[in-house]
C-alpha positions in Angstrom: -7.4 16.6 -4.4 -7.7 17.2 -0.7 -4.7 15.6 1.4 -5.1 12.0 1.7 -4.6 10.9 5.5 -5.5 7.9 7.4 -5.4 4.3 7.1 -4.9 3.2 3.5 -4.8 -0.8 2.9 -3.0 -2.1 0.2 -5.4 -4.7 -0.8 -4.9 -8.5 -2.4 -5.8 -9.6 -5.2 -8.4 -12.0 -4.4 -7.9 -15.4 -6.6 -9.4 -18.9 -7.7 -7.4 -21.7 -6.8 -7.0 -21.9 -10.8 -5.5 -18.7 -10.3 -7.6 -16.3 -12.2 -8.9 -13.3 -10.6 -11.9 -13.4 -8.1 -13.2 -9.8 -9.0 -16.9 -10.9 -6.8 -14.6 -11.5 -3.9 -12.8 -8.1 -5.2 -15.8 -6.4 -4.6 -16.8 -7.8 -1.4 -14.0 -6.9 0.3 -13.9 -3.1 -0.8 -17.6 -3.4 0.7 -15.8 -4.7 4.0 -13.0 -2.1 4.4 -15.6 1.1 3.9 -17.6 -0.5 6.9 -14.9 -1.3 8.9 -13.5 2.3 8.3 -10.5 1.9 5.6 -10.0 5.9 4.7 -8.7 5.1 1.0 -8.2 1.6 -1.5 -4.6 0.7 -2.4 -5.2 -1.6 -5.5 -2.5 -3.7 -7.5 0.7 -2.7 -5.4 3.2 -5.2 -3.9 0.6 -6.8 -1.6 -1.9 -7.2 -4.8 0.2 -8.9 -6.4 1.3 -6.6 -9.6 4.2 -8.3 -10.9 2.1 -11.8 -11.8 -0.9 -9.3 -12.9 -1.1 -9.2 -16.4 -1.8 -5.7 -18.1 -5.3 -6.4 -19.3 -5.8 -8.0 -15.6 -4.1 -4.8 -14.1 -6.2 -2.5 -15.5 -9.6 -4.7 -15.0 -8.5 -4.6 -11.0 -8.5 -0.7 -11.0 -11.4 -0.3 -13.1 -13.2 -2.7 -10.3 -12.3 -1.0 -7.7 -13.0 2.6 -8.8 -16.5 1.5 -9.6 -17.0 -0.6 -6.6 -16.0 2.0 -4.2 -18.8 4.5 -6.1 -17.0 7.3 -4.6 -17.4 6.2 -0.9 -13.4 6.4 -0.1 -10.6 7.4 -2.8 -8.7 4.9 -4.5 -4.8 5.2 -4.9 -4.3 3.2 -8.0 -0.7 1.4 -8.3 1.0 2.1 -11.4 4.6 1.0 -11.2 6.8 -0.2 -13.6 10.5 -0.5 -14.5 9.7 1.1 -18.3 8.1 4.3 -18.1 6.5 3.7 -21.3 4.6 1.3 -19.5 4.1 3.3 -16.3 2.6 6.0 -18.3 -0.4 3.5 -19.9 -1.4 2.2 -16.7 -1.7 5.8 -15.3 -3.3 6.9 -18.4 -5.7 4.1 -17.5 -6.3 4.8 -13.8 -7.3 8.2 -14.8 -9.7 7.5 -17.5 -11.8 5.3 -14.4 -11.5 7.9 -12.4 -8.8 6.6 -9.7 -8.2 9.2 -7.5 -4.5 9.4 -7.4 -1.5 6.8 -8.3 1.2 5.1 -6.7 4.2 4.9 -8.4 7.6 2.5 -7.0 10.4 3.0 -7.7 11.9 1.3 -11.1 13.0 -2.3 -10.1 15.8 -4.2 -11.4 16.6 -1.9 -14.2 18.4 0.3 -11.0 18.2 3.8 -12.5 20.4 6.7 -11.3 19.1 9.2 -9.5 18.6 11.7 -12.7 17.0 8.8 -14.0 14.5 8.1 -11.3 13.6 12.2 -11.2 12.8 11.9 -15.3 11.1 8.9 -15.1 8.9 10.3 -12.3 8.7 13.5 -13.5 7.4 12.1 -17.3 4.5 10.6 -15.5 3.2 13.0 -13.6 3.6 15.4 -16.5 1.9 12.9 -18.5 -1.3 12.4 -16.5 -1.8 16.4 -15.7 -4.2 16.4 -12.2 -3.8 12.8 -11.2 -2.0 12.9 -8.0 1.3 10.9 -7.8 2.3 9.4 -4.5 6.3 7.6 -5.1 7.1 4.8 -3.3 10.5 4.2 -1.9 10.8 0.3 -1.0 14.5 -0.6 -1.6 14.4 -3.9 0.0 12.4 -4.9 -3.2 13.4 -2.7 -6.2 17.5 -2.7 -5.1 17.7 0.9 -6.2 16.8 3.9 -3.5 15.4 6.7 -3.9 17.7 10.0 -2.3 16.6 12.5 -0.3 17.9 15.2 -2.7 16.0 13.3 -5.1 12.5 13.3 -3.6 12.9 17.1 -2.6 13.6 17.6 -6.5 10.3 15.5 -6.8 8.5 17.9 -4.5 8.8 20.3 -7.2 7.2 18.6 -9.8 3.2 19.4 -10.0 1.1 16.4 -9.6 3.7 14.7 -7.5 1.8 14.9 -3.8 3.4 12.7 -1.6 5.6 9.6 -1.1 5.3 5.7 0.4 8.2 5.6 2.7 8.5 2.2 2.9 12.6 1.9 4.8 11.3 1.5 8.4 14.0 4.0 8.9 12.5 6.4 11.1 15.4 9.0 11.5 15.3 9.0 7.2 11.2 9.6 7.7 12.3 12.7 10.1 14.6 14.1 7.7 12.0 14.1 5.0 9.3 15.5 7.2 11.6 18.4 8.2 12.5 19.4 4.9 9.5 18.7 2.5 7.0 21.5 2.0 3.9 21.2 4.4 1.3 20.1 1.0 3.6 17.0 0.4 2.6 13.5 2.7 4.8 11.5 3.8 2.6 8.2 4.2 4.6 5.1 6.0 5.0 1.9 4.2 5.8 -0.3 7.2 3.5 -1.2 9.6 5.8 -2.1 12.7 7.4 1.6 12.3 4.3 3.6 11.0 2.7 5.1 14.5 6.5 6.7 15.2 6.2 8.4 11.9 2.8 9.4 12.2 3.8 11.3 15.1 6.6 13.0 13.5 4.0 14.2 11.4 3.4 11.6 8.7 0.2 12.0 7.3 -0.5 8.1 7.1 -0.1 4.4 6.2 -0.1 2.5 3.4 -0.9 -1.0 5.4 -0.5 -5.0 5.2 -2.0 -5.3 8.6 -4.9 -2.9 7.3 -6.2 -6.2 5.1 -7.4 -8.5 8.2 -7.6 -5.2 11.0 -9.0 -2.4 9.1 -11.2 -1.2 12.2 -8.5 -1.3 14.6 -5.9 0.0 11.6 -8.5 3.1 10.9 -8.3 3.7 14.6 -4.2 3.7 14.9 -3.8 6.4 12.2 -6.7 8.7 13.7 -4.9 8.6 17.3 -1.8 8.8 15.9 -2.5 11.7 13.4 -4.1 13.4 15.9 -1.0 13.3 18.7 -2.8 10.8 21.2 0.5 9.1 22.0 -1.8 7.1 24.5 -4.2 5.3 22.6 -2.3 4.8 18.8 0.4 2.9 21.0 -2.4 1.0 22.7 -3.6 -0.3 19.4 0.2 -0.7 17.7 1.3 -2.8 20.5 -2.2 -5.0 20.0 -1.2 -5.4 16.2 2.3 -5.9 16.8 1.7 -10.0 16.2 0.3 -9.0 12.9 3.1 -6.9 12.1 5.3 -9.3 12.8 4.2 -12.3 11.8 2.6 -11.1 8.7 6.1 -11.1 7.0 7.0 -14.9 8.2 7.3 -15.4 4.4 7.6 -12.7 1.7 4.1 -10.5 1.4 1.8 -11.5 0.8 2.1 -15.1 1.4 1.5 -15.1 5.3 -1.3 -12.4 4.7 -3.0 -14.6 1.8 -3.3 -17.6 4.3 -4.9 -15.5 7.4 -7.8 -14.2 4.8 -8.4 -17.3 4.0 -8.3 -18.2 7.5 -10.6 -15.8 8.6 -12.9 -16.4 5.7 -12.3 -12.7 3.8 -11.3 -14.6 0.6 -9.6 -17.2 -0.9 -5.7 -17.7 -0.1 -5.0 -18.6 -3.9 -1.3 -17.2 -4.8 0.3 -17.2 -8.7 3.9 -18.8 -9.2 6.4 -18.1 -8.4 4.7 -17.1 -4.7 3.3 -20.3 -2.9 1.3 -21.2 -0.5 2.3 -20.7 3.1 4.8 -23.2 4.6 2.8 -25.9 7.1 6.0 -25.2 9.5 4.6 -21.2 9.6 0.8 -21.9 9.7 0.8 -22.3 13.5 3.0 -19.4 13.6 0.5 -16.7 11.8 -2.6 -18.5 13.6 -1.3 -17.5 17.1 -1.1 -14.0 15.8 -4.5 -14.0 14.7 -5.5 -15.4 17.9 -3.5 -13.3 20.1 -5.0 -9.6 18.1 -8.5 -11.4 19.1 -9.5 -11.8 15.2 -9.7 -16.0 15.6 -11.1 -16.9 18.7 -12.6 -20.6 19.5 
């Protein structure tokens, strides 16, 4: 697989207000983002929603998305779990539909050692052969980090391509830049942060924002990536509302309510995440407004 760089979204899970899956508004949207310039699909990852996904609904979501994009843009499949048993039959899966690669977070909850992240990491790439792994380090959420040591070790492994650094800690990004080999991407994980690491030499970003400013997102990473200090800081400091205010309420809640907003889809959560407070609707509407995507 050539290396992955650009804007990647990581896409909702479009729902019914009865909660089940709105795989028509699934496939409208990936229609949307290869328009509007989204270099590559990230499906069923924090933002879609994965721990309320069932398997069966999981693995439907990938399957969609792989055949909707029909090859137009790669899909990074997310395949996370805290039992690598598990981990290992959704990646199985992605590969059989022909996702292009994998995201895999760190094991939540469970907080595995370090030795224990590297197997559990290492056993699934091992077990999938050529589908690229990309890790993803979000501590905030899964309570155990990942090491630097312990990505460098992962750099080792084949299949393992890259990693979701998803801190905000720019200094860490640096550190891992410096001393990973040039064929392994280091793609950012937070959108407020994501044009400084870019220009350290970041290969992407794995975006909220991305969901309701694809166009403007796709824009950002190809400045950025390219060293035009000029213009990707033009753009961040347009979306900086959106980065902001995007995380009023834990993600995607906030994110959920501006689709359905601005008409992309429906803003249908599943328990336990609920609908946006009425206290934080005004809040998240001025950021549309102000980034020019609600206007009247």
């Amino acid at each position: 697989m050539e290396q992955l760089t650009g804007s990647i979204v990581a896409l909702v899970t479009p729902m019914h207000d009865d909660g089940s899956v709105d795989y028509p508004a699934l496939r409208r949207l990936i229609d949307w983002h290869i328009d509007e310039g989204t270099d590559c699909l990230g499906v069923v990852g924090t933002t879609g929603e994965s721990p309320t996904v069932d398997v069966e609904e999981h693995c439907e979501i990938i399957r969609v998305a792989v055949e909707q994009a029909k090859g137009r843009v790669p899909v990074m499949a997310g395949c996370g779990a805290n039992s690598t048993k598990e981990a290992i039959e959704l990646a199985k899966f992605a590969k059989g539909v022909g996702a292009d690669s994998q995201l895999q977070v760190v094991p939540y909850y469970n907080k595995p050692t370090q030795e224990g992240q590297y197997r559990h990491f290492k056993a699934i790439a091992e077990a999938v052969g050529d589908l690229p792994t990309v890790l993803y380090n979000v501590p905030g959420r899964t309570v155990a980090d990942m090491a630097h040591d312990t990505v460098l070790r992962l750099a080792q492994v084949p299949g393992i391509i890259g990693i979701k650094e998803a801190t905000g800690n720019i200094e860490r990004a640096q550190w891992l830049i410096r001393d990973l080999p040039k064929h392994f991407a280091v793609y950012s994980g937070d959108d407020p942060t994501a044009v400084a690491l870019m220009l350290c030499g970041g290969q992407g970003n794995i975006s909220v924002t991305a969901n309701i400013a694809p166009r403007k997102m796709h824009e950002l990473c190809v400045a950025a990536i390219a060293g035009d200090v000029r213009r990707a800081m033009q753009i961040q400091l347009e979306l900086m509302p959106l980065h902001r205010h995007l995380f009023v309420e834990p993600n995607p809640i906030p994110l959920k309510w501006a689709m359905s907003r601005l008409g992309l889809c429906g803003g249908a959560l599943r328990l336990p995440l609920t609908e946006l407070a009425e206290t934080n609707r005004p809040v998240v509407e001025a950021a549309l407004r102000a980034t020019g995507l609600l206007k009247g």
